[in-house]
C-alpha positions in Angstrom: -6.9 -8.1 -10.3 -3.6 -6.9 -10.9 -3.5 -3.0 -12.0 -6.6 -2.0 -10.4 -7.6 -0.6 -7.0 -8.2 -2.4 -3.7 -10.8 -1.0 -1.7 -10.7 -1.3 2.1 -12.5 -1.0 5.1 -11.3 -0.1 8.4 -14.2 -1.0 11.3 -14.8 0.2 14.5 -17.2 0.5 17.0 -17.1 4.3 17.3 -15.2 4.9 14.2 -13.7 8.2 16.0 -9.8 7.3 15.9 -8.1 4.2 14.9 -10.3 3.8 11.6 -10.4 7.4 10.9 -6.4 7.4 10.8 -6.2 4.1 8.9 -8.0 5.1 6.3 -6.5 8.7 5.8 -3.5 6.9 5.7 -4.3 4.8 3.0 -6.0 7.5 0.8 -2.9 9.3 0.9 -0.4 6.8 0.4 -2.2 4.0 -1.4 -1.6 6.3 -4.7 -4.6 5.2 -6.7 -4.1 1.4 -6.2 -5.8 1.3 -2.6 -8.9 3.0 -1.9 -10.1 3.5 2.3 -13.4 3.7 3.5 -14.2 3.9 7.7 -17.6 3.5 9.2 -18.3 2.1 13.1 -21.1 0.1 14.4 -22.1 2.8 17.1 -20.4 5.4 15.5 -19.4 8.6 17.4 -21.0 12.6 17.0 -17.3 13.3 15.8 -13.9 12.2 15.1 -11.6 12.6 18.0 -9.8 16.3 18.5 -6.5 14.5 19.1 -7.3 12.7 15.8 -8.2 16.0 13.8 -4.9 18.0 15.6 -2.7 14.9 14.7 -4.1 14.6 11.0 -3.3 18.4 10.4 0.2 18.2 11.7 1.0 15.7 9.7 -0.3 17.3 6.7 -3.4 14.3 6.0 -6.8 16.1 4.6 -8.4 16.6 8.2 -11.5 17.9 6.8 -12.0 14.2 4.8 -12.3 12.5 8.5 -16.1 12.4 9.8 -17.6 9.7 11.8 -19.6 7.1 9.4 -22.3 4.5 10.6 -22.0 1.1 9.0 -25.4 1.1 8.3 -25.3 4.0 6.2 -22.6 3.2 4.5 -23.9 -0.2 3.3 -26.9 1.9 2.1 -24.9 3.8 -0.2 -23.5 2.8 -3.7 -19.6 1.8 -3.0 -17.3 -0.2 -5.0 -16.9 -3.7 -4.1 -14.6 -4.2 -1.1 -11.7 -6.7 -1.3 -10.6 -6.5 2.6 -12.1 -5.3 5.5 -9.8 -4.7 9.0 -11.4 -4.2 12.1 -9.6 -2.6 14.8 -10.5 -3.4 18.1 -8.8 -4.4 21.3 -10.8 -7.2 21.9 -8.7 -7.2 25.4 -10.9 -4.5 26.4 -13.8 -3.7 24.4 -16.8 -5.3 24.5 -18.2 -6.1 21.0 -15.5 -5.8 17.7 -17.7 -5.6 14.3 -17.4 -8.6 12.3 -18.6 -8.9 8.6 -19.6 -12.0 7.5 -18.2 -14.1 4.3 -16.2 -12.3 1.6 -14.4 -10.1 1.4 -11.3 -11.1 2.9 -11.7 -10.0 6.4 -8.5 -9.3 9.5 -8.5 -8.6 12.8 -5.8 -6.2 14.2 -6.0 -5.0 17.3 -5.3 -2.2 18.3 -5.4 -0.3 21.6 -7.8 2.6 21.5 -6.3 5.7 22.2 -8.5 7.8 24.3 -8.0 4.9 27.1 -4.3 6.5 27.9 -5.2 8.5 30.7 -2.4 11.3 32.3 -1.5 14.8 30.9 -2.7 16.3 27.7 1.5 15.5 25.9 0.6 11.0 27.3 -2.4 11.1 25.8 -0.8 12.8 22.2 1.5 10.4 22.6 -1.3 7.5 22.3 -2.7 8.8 19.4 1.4 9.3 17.6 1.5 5.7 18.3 -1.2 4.4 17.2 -0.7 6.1 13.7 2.8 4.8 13.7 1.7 1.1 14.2 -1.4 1.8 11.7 1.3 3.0 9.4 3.9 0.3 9.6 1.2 -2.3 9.1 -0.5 -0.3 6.3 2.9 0.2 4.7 3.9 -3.2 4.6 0.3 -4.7 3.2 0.4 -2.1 0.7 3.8 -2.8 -0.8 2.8 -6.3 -1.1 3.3 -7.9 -4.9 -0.1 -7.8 -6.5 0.0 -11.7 -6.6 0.3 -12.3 -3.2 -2.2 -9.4 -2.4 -4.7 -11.1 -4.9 -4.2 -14.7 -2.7 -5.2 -12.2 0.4 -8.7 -10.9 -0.9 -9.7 -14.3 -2.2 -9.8 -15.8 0.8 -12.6 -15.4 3.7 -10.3 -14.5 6.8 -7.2 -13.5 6.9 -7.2 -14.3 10.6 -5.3 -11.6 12.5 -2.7 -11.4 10.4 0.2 -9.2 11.8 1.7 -6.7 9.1 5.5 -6.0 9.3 8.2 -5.7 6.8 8.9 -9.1 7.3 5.9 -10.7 6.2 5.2 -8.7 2.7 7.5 -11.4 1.0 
């Protein structure tokens, strides 16, 4: 598979923050060899303001992020997908979207960030961090060597693999 593009899918029940800013990251940094796609199982009206605000400032196409169903997204024509995250806190949400068999499917959890509750600058500060987490992990999977990538999306889970630095070797 070496040379061509990974596609990914970030899951989500609502698909309003965490996914949203997962996959602008990788559409903007994956530079044609990873591909994002975001969708939730009960998916929201509209992506969080914090979400939008934080995408602007940081210069991501904030216009891109919308809210997507699953179901409507398996009903359209899409490449096929080589690895699908979900990012739920299974700590404290109820039900985590799972997809079944191939492709190679992870579990990160991730604290959602509307749950910070306090003034307006804490709960900014929920939605900073959890783009810096989603962008260390993303950074490190997508400077992995295309080898060990293509070991990744041939297998069913990658359990909940944890992305650092560290572990791109």
């Amino acid at each position: 598979m070496a040379g061509e593009t990974y596609n990914i899918l970030f899951l989500c029940t609502r698909n309003r923050a965490r996914s949203i800013i997962a996959e602008a990251i990788v559409n903007r940094e994956g530079h044609g060899r990873f591909r994002a796609f975001s969708a939730g199982t009960e998916p929201a009206s509209q992506v969080r303001p914090e979400v939008i605000g934080l995408l602007k400032r940081l210069n991501f196409n904030a216009e891109a992020a919308h809210a997507k169903s699953l179901k409507d997204l398996i009903r359209t024509p899409m490449p096929p997908l080589d690895f699908i995250f979900t990012l739920c806190d299974q700590t404290n949400e109820k039900t985590c979207p799972v997809w079944p068999g191939h492709p190679a499917t992870a579990l990160w959890p991730i604290r959602d960030p509307k749950e910070d509750q306090g003034s307006t600058p804490e709960q900014e500060m929920a939605y900073v961090e959890t783009y810096r987490t989603l962008n260390t992990r993303l950074s490190a999977f997508m400077n992995m060597p295309f080898d060990r990538l293509d070991q990744l999306s041939s297998r069913d889970s990658l359990g909940s693999i944890e992305m650092t630095p560290q572990s791109i070797h």
